[in-house]
C-alpha positions in Angstrom: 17.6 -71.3 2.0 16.6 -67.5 2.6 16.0 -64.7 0.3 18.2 -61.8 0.3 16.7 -58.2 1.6 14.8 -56.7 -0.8 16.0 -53.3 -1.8 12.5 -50.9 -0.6 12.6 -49.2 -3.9 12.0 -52.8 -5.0 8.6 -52.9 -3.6 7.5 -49.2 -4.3 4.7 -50.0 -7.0 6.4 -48.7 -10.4 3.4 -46.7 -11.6 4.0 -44.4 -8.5 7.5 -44.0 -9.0 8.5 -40.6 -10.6 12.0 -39.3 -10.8 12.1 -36.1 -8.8 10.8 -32.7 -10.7 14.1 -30.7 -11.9 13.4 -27.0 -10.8 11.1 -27.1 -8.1 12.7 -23.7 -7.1 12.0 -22.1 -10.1 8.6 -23.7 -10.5 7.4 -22.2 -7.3 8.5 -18.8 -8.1 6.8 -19.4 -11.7 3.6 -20.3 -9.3 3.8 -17.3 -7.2 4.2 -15.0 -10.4 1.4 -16.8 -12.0 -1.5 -16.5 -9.4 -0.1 -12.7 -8.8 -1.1 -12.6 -12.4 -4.7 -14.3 -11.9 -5.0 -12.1 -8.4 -4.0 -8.5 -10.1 -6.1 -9.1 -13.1 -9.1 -9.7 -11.1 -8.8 -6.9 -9.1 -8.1 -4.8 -11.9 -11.5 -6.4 -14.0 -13.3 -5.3 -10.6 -12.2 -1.9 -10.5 -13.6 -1.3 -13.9 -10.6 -2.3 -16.3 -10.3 -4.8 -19.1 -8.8 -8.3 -19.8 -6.2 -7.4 -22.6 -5.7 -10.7 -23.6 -8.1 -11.7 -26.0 -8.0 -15.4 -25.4 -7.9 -15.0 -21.7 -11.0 -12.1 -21.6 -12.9 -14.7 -24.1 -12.2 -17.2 -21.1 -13.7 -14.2 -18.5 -16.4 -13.7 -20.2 -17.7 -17.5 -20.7 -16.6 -18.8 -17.4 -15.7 -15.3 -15.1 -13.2 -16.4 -12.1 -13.0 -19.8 -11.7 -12.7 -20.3 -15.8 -10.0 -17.5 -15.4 -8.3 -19.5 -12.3 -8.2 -23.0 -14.5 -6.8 -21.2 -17.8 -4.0 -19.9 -15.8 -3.3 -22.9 -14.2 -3.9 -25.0 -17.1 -1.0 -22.7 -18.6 1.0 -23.2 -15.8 0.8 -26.9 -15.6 1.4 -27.1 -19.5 4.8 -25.0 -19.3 6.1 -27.1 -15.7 5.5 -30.6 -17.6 7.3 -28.9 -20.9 10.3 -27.9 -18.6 10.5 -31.3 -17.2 10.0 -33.8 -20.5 13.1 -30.9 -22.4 15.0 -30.8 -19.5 15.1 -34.6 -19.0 16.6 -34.8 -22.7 18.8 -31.2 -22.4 19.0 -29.5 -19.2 20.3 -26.0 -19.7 17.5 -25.4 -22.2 14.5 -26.8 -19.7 15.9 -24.4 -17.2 16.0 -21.6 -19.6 12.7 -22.3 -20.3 11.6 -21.9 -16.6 13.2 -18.8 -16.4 11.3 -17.4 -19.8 8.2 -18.2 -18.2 8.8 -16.9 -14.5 10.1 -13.5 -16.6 7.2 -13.3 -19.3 4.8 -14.1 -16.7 6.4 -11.4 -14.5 5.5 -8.7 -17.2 1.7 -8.3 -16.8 2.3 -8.3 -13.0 5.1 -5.4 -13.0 2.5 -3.7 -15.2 -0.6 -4.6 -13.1 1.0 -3.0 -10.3 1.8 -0.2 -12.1 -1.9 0.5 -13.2 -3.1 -0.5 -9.6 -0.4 2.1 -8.1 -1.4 4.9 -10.7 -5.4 4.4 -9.8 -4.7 5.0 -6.2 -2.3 7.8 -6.3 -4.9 9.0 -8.4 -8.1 8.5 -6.8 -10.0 11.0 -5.4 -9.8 11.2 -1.6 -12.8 9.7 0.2 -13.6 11.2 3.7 
């Protein structure tokens, strides 16, 4: 007597298997936004500005860049994993979610440009 054909998913090892992430679109524009946040900030902190963020310039000041770069991140891992356990349960409301993020996080990189923009249309000509 012979065994039927396994289904492959049958022999995937189950703690490998996860279902598919829900807005992987969205999630890499919330990426972008988020390291043009991490990118802008540190070129403004170079240029002589501040960190307005009191938790994040407590973050600068203990760990500089690389603390910086994993406080973002950490952020941005925290709000991906929240937008996939909501919208697993209720989907319009895990892709709202996404959409807050990519548009708060958006905010302090519209206005980092700004600054950045005014500086240089400012600055004194070198020559």
């Amino acid at each position: 007597m012979s065994t039927p054909p396994s289904n492959t998913n049958d022999r995937e090892p189950k703690l490998i298997s996860v279902p598919e992430m829900r807005y992987q679109t969205s999630y890499i524009l919330f990426v972008f936004v988020s390291s043009m946040d991490i990118m802008l900030t540190w070129l403004i902190l170079l240029r002589g500005g501040s960190e307005v963020n009191p938790i994040a310039k407590l973050v600068i000041d203990a760990w500089g860049l690389p603390g910086a770069i994993g406080f973002k991140f950490a952020l941005t891992l925290f709000v991906i994993i929240s937008c996939e356990v909501v919208g697993r349960k209720r989907d319009r409301l895990g892709r709202a979610l996404i959409i807050i993020g990519i548009v708060i996080s958006g905010f302090p990189v519209v206005w980092s440009l700004t600054l950045l923009t005014a500086h240089w249309l400012n600055a004194p000509p070198t020559g």
